[in-house]
DOLUM-950082 format. One line per 2 residues: number of its first residue (from 1); their letters; for each residue x, y, z of C-alpha. Coordinates in nm, 3 decimals. Layout:
<recs>
NUM) A) X,Y,Z  ...
</recs>
This chain:
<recs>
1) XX) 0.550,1.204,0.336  0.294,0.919,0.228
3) XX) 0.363,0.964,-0.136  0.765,0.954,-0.106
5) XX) 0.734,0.609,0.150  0.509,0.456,-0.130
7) XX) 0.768,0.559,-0.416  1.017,0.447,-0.168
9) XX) 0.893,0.126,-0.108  0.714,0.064,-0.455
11) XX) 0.868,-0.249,-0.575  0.814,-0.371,-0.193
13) XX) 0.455,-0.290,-0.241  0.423,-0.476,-0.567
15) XX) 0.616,-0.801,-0.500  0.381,-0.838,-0.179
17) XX) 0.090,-0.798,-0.364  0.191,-0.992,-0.641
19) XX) 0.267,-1.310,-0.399  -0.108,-1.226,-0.252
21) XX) -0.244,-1.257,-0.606  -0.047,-1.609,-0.636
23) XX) -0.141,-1.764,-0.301  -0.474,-1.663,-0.379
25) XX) -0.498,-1.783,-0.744  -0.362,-2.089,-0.618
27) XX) -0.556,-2.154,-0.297  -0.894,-2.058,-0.526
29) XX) -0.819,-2.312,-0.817  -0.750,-2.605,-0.527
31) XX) -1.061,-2.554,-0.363  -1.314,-2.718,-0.465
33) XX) -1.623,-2.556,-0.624  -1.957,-2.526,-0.443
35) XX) -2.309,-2.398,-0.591  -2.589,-2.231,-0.444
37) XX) -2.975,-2.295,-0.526  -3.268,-2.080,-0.369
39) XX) -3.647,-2.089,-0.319  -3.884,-1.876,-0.130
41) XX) -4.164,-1.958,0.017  -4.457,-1.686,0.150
43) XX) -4.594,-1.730,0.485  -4.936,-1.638,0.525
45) XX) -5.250,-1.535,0.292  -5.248,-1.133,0.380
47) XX) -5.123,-1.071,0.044  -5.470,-1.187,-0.111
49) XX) -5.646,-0.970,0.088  -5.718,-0.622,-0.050
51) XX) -5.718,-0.456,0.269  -5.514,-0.681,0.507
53) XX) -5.484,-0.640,0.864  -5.183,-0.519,1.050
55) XX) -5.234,-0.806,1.301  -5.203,-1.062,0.974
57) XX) -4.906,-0.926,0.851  -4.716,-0.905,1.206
59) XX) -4.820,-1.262,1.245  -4.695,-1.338,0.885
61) XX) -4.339,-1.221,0.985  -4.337,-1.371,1.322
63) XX) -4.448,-1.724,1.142  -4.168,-1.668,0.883
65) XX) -3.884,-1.649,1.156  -4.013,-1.983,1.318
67) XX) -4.001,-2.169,0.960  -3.652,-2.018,0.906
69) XX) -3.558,-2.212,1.213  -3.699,-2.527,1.136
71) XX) -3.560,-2.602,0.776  -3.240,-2.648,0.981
73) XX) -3.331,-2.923,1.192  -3.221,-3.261,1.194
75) XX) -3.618,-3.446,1.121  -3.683,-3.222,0.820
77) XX) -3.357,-3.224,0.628  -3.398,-3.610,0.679
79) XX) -3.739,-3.644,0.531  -3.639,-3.381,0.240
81) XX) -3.356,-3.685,0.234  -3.576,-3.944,0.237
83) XX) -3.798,-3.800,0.029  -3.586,-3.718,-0.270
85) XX) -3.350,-4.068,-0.223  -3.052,-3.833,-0.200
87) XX) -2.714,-3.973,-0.127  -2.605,-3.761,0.119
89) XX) -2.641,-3.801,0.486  -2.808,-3.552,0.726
91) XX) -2.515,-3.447,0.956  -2.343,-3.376,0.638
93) XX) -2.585,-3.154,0.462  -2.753,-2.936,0.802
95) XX) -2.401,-2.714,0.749  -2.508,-2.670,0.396
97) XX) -2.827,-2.533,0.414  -2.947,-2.210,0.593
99) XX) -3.261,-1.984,0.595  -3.344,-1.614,0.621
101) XX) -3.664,-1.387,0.619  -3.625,-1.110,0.386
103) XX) -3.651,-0.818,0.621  -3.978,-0.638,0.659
105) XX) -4.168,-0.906,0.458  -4.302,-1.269,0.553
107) XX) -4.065,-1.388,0.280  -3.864,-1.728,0.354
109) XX) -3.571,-1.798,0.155  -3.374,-2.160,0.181
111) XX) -3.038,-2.187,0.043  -2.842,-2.526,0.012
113) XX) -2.506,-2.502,-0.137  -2.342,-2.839,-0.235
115) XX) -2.075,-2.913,-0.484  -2.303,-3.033,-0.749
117) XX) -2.567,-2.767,-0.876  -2.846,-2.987,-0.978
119) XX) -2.905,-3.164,-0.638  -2.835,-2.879,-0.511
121) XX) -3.145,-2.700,-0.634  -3.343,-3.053,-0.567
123) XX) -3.269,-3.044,-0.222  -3.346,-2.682,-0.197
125) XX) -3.693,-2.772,-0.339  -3.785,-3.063,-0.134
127) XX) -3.714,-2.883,0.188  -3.988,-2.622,0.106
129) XX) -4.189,-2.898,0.016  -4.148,-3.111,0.327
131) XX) -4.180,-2.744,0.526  -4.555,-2.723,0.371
133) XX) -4.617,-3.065,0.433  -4.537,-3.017,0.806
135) XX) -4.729,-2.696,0.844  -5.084,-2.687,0.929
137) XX) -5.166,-2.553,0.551  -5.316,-2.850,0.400
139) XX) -5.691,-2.863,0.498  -5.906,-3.142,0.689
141) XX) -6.129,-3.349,0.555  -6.413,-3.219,0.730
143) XX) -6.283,-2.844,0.648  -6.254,-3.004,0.266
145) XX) -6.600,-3.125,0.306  -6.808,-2.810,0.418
147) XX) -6.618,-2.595,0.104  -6.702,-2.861,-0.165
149) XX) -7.083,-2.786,0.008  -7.061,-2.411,0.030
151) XX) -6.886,-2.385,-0.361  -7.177,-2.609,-0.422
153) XX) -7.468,-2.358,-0.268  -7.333,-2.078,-0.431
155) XX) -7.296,-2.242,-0.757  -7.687,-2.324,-0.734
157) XX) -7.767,-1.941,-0.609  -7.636,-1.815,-0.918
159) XX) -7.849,-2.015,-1.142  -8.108,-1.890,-0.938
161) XX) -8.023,-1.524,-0.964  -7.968,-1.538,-1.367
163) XX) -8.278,-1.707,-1.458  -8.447,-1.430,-1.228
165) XX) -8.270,-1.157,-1.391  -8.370,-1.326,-1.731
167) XX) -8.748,-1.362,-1.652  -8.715,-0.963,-1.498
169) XX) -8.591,-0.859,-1.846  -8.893,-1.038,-1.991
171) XX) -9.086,-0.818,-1.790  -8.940,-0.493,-1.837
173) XX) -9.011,-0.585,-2.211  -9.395,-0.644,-2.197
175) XX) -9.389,-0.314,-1.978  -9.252,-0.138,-2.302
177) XX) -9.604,-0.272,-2.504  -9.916,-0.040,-2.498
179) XX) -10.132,-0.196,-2.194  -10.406,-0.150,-2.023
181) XX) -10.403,-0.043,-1.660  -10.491,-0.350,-1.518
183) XX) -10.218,-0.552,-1.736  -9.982,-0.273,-1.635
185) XX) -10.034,-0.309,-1.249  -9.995,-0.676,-1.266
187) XX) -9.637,-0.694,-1.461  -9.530,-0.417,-1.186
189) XX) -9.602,-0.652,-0.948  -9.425,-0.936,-1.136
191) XX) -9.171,-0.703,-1.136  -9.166,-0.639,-0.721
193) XX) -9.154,-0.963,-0.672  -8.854,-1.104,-0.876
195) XX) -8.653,-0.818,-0.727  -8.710,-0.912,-0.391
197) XX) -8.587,-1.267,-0.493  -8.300,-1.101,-0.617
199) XX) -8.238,-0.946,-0.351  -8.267,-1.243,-0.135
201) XX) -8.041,-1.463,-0.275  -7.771,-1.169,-0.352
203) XX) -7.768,-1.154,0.047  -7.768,-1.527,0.078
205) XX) -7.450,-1.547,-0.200  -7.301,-1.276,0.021
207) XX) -7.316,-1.500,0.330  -7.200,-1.814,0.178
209) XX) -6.879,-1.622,0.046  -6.776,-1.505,0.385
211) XX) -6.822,-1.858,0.514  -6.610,-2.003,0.230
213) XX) -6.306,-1.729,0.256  -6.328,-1.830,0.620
215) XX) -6.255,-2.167,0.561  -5.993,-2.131,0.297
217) XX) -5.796,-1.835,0.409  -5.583,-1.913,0.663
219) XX) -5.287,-1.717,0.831  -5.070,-2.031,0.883
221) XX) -4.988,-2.086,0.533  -4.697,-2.186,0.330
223) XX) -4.677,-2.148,-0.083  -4.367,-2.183,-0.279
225) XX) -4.345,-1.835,-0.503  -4.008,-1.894,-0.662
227) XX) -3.880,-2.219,-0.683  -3.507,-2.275,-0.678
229) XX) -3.327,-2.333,-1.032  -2.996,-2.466,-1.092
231) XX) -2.718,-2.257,-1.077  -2.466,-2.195,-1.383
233) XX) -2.199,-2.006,-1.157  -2.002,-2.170,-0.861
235) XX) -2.129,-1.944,-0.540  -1.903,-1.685,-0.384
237) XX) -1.658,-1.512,-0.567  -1.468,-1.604,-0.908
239) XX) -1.080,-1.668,-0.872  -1.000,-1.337,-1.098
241) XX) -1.205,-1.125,-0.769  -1.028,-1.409,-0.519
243) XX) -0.677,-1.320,-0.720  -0.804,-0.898,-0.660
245) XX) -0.856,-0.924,-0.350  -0.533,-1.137,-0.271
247) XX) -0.279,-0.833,-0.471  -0.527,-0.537,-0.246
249) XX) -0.485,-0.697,0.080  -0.074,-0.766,0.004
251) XX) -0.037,-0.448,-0.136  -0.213,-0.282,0.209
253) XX) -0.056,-0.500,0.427  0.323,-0.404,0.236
255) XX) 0.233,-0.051,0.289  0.151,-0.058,0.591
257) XX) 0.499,-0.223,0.711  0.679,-0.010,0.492
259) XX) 0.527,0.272,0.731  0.635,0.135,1.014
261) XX) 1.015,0.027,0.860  1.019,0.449,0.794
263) XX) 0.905,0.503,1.133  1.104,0.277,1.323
265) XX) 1.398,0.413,1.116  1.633,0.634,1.256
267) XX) 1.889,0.707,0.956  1.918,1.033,0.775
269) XX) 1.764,0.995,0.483  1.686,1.364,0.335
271) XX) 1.880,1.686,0.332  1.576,1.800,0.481
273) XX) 1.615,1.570,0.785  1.975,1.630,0.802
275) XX) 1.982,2.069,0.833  1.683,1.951,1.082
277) XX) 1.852,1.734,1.331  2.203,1.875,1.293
279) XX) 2.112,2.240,1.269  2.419,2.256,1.008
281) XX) 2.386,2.396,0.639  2.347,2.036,0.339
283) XX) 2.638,2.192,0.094  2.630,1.907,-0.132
285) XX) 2.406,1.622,-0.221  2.550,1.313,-0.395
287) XX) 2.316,1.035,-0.540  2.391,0.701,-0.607
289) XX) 2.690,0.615,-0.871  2.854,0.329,-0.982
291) XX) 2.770,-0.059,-0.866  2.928,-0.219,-0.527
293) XX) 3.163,-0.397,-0.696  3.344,-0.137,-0.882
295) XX) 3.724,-0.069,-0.762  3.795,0.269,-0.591
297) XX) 3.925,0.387,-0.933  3.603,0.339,-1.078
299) XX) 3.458,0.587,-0.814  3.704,0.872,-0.935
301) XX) 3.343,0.984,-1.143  3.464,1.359,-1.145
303) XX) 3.738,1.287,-1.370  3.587,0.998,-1.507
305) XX) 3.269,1.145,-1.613  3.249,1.512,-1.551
307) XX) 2.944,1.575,-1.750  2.746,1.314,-1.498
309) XX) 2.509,1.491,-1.271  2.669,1.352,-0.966
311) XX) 3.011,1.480,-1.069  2.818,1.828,-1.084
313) XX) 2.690,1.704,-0.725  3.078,1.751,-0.634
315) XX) 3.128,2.064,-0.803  2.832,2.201,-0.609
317) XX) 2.949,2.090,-0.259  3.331,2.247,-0.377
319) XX) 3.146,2.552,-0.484  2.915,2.569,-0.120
321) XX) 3.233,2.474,0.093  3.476,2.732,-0.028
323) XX) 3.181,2.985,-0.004  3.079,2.918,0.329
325) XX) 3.420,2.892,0.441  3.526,3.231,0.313
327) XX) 3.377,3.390,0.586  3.609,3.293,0.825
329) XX) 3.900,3.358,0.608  4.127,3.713,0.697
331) XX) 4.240,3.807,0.350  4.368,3.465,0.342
333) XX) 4.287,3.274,-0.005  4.375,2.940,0.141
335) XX) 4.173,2.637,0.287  4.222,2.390,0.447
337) XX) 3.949,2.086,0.549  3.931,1.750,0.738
339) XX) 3.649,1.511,0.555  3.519,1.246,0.778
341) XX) 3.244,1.100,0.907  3.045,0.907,1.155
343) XX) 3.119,0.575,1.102  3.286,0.370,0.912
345) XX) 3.166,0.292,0.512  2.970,0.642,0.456
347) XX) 3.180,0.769,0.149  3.417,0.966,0.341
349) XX) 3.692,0.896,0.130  3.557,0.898,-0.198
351) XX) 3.409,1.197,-0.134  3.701,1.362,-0.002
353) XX) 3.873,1.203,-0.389  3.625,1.371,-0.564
355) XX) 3.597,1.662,-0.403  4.002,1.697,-0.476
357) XX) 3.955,1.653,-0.841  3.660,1.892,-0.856
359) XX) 3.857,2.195,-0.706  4.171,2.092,-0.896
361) XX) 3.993,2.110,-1.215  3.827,2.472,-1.128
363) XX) 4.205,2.586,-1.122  4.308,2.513,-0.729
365) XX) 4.617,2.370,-0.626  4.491,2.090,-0.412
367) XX) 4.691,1.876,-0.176  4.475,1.584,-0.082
369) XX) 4.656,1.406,0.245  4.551,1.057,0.355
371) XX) 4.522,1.093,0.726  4.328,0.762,0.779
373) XX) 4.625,0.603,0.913  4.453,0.300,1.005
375) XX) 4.261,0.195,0.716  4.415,0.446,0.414
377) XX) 4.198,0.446,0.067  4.348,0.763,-0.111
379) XX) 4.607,0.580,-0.212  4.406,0.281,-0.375
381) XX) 4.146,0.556,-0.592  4.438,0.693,-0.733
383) XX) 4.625,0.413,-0.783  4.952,0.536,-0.651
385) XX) 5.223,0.375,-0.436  5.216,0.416,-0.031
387) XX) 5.578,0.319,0.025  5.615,0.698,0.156
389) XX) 5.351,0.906,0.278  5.201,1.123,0.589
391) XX) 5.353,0.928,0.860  5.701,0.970,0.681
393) XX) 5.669,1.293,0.717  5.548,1.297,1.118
395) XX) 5.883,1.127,1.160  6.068,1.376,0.984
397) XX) 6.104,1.730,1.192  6.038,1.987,0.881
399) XX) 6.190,2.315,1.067  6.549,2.037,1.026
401) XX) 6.514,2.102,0.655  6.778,2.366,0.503
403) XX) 6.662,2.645,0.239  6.902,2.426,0.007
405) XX) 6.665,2.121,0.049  6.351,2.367,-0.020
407) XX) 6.236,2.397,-0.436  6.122,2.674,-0.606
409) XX) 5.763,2.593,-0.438  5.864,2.610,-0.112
411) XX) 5.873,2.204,-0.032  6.145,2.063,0.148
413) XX) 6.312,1.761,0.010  6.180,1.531,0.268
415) XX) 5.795,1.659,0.145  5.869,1.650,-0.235
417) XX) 5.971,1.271,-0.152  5.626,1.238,0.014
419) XX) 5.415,1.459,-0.245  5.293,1.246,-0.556
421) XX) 5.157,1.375,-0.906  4.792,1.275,-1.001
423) XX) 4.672,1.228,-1.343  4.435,1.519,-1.265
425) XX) 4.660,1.865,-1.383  4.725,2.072,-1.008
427) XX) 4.611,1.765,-0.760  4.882,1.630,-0.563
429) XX) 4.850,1.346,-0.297  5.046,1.289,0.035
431) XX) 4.939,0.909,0.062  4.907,0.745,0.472
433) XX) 5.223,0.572,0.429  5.322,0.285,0.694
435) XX) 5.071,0.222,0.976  5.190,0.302,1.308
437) XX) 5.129,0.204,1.630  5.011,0.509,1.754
439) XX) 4.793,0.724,1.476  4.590,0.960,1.731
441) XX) 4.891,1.119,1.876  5.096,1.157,1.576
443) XX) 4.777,1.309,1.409  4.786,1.551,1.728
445) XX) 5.165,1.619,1.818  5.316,1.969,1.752
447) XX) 5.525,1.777,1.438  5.188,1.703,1.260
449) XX) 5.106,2.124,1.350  5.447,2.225,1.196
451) XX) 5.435,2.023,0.904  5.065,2.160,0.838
453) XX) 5.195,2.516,0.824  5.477,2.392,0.611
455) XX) 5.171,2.294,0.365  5.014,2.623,0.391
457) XX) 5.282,2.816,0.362  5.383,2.692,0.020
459) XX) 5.314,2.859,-0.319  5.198,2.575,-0.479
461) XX) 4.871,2.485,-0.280  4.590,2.659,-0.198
463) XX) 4.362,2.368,-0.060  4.416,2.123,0.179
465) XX) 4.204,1.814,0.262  4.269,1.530,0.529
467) XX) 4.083,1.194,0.451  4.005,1.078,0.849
469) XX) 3.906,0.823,1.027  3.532,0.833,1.154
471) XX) 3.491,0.994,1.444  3.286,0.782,1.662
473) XX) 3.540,0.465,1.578  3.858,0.656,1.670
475) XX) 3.955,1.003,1.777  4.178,1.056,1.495
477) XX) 3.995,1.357,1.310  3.889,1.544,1.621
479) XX) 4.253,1.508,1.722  4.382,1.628,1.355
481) XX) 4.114,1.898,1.361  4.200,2.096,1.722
483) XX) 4.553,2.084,1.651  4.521,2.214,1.291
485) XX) 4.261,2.378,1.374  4.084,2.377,1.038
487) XX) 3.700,2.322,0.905  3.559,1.996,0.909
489) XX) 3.304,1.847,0.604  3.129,1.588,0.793
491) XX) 3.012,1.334,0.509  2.718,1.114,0.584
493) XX) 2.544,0.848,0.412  2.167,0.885,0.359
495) XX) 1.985,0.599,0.494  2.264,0.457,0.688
497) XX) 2.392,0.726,0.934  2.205,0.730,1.252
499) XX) 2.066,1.039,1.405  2.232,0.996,1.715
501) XX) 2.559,0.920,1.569  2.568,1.270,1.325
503) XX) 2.457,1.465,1.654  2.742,1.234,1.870
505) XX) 2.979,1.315,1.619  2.902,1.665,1.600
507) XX) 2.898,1.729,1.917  3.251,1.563,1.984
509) XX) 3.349,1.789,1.731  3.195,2.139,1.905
511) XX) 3.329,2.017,2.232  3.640,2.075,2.156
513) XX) 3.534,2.448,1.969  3.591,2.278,1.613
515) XX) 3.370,2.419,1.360  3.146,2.226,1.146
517) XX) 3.088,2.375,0.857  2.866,2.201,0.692
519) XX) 2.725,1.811,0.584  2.792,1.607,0.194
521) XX) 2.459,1.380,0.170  2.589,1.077,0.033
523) XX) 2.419,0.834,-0.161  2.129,0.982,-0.159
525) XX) 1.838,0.808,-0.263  1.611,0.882,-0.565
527) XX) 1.309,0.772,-0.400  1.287,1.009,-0.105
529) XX) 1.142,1.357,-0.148  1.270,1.611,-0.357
531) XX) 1.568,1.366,-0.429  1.434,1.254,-0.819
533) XX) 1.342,1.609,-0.922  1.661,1.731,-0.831
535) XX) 1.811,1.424,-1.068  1.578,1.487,-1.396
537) XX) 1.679,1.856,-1.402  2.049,1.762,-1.373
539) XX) 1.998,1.457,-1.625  1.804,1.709,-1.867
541) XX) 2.039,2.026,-1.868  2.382,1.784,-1.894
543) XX) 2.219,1.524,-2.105  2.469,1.691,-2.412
545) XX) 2.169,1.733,-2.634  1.921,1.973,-2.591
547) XX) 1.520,1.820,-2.551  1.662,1.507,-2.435
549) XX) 1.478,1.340,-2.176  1.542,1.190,-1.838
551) XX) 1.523,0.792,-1.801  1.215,0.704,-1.856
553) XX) 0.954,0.461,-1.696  1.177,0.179,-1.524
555) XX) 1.545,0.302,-1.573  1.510,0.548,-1.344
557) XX) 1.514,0.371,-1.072  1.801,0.196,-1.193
559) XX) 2.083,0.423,-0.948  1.843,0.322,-0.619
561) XX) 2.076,-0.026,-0.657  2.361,0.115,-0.673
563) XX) 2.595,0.217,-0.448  2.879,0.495,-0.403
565) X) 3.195,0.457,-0.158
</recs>
């Protein structure tokens, strides 16, 4: 169902998302272009440490969060201002900057975006600058004082220990010469006693190093680690991805209304939806033919192209009609149908035209009778005069007519007068003739019955059809229909009718025990489901030429626009 509402509603789908493209091409290009420079600062001195301390690094991240909230404030943007000379105010720049801590680390970042890159990464510079300057990481002068002294002391120990080492090597060398005993004992004792110097001032080292790490690591402290460059992109997205995004969102957005359009509307659209809702058998389907301004000539496509897969559309709903009617027949080869519809402007007429011509040219004597008496059209598709016509006849009593006034058909003289050639060999048309003033019960009086048999019972016709009025505007055809008492084709227009006015309309109809037989889909649409397949295998097998092809890519959506009558 998805997949036949987006062919539906295709073009729908791509002129909304190419006016989101636009809007958003345009909006993009008029904006104007902002950059975005970075540095990160690290807080604390854990990282130094071989084997830190979970207490550092919780403290690390807990110091980090507090900085992140200061580099917004109104004093340090000012001095990063002041600092720099930068011609931008305060108030104007504190909506341009922001700060976050890189989760799970004691990372800082500051971003400043600003329409011009290069003081852009300046700014973003001199705020982690002014941030160390306001944090406790620079050291006293007292705290300065005791590490010049302690880098001093151990500078002087390790003199000490490496001209002890050198003057133990000296001994370990003489050791290596043949001596005597006594000589011997006295370089071992040499020997005893420069090692326990060693050993002294290796402890002593030891001690002045913890003293000194103590005074220069500190937990508090802020170091720039990646200072922020200038940026060669504007920030955010490009306006190609700002154009993207625009054509997604109006392409959704179409979509989705075109689901709700299908679900807030009620038409018959499908022949699927119509043997649904009207529980009645779809004997013909008729796609869109011809452009809306064509005259009802032009519409005549059975005669005027009879190789077209819509007049096969025709021959199929003549073939489906006279096969479901036959049922009902009693050794009786004739027929006899009212065509009409719903409402008004659903085809009725040119279908009922076509439908003539299409069971004329299998070799049926058709007699097509206008019964519209209100708003005739048979009379304008075959382009005939409507000087005389049905209502003629309903003022004429036929059982007044003498066997001398009958011909060789079995007409009287007063319906040859009515009865008009076609241009189509075995179609005849009786046209509406003058309107009166009272069509419903001339369509229903006992004349209109006896000049009905009078139809049937001639030689020369095997069909008749009555064009009628709709059936919800008037009562005409469900008048013409119970005293006839005859088949009705109930024509409806896909994606016009309304539900409730086929199932109104039919059951008018059943109230008054008139059968139904079945439904001509009008105009049906190549978009919904099953409607195009059926229209590239009629295209393909009477295309004339064998391997030819259905339209291809664009043109065949070209019958969607147009319309049938």
């Amino acid at each position: 169902m998805y997949l036949r509402i987006f062919r539906k509603w295709l073009w729908f789908v791509v002129l909304v998302a190419f006016l989101g493209a636009s809007i958003s091409y345009i909006t993009a290009n008029r904006q104007r272009k902002f950059y975005r420079a970075e540095v990160t600062l690290f807080v604390g001195s854990f990282i130094q440490d071989p084997n830190p301390g979970s207490g550092e690094i919780s403290l690390g991240r807990e110091l980090a969060r507090t900085y992140a909230a200061i580099v917004t404030t109104y004093d340090l943007i000012q001095a990063a201002i002041d600092a720099g000379d930068y011609p931008v105010s305060a108030g104007s720049l504190r909506g341009s900057i922001s700060s976050e801590v890189v989760e799970s680390t004691s990372l800082l970042k500051i971003s400043v975006t600003y329409t011009d890159p290069i003081l852009a990464a300046d700014i973003a510079n001199q705020l982690a600058e002014q941030l160390i300057l306001r944090s406790p990481t620079n050291l006293t002068s007292d705290e300065q004082v005791q590490i010049d002294l302690l880098e001093e002391q151990i500078a002087n120990i390790n003199i000490l220990i490496t001209q002890t080492r050198q003057e133990l090597d000296s001994i370990e060398e003489q050791r290596r010469a043949d001596l005597t005993l006594e000589e011997r004992q006295t370089l071992d004792e040499q020997r005893d006693v420069l090692l326990a110097r060693i050993t002294e001032n290796s402890a002593t080292l030891a001690q002045l190093y913890v003293a000194l790490q103590g005074l220069q690591r500190q937990t508090n402290e802020l170091r720039i680690v990646d200072r922020a460059q200038i940026p060669g992109r504007p920030a955010g997205l490009s306006t190609f991805q700002v154009s993207l995004i625009g054509a997604l969102i109006g392409a959704i957005l179409a979509y989705a209304l075109s689901i709700v359009f299908e679900y807030l509307n009620d038409t018959v659209r499908t022949p699927e939806e119509a043997t649904a809702i009207l529980a009645l058998p779809v004997l013909g389907t008729i796609f869109h033919f011809g452009r809306s301004n064509d005259t009802y000539p032009k519409r005549l496509v059975t005669y005027l192209h009879p190789s077209s897969p819509v007049a096969e559309g025709y021959r199929a709903l003549r073939t489906n009609l006279l096969y479901s009617s036959s049922n009902d027949k009693n050794g009786d080869d004739k027929y006899a149908f009212v065509v009409t519809s719903a409402g008004p402007e659903e085809g009725k007429s040119v279908t009922a035209a076509n439908l003539a011509v299409a069971m004329a040219t299998a070799g049926l004597r058709v007699l097509l009778v206008d019964a519209d008496l209100r708003r005739p059209k048979v009379h304008e598709i075959f382009d005939l005069n409507n000087e005389l016509g049905l209502t003629t006849l309903l003022f004429a009593d036929p059982l007044s007519s003498s066997e001398s006034d009958m011909d060789q058909g079995g007409l009287s003289d007063r319906l040859r007068q009515c009865i008009q050639n076609t241009s189509i060999p075995r179609l005849r048309v009786i046209t509406a003739g003058f309107s009166p003033s009272n069509p419903t019960e001339i369509l229903g009086s006992a004349l209109m019955k006896r000049w009905y048999d009078e139809f049937m019972a001639s030689s020369n016709v095997d069909i008749v059809l009555f064009d009628t009025p709709p059936t919800l505007v008037v009562a005409d055809s469900s008048v013409l229909a119970a005293t006839i008492n005859t088949n009705v084709l109930m024509v409806i227009r896909a994606g016009r009718t309304r539900r409730g006015a086929a199932l109104r309309a039919k059951a008018q109809f059943e109230n008054l025990n008139i059968n139904v037989v079945g439904i001509a889909l009008n105009q049906l649409n190549l978009s919904d489901q099953g409607a195009y397949y059926g229209y590239k295998n009629s295209y393909y097998y009477y295309s004339g030429e064998v391997g030819q092809n259905p339209p291809a890519g664009w043109r065949r959506f070209i019958p969607r626009f147009n319309r049938s009558r």
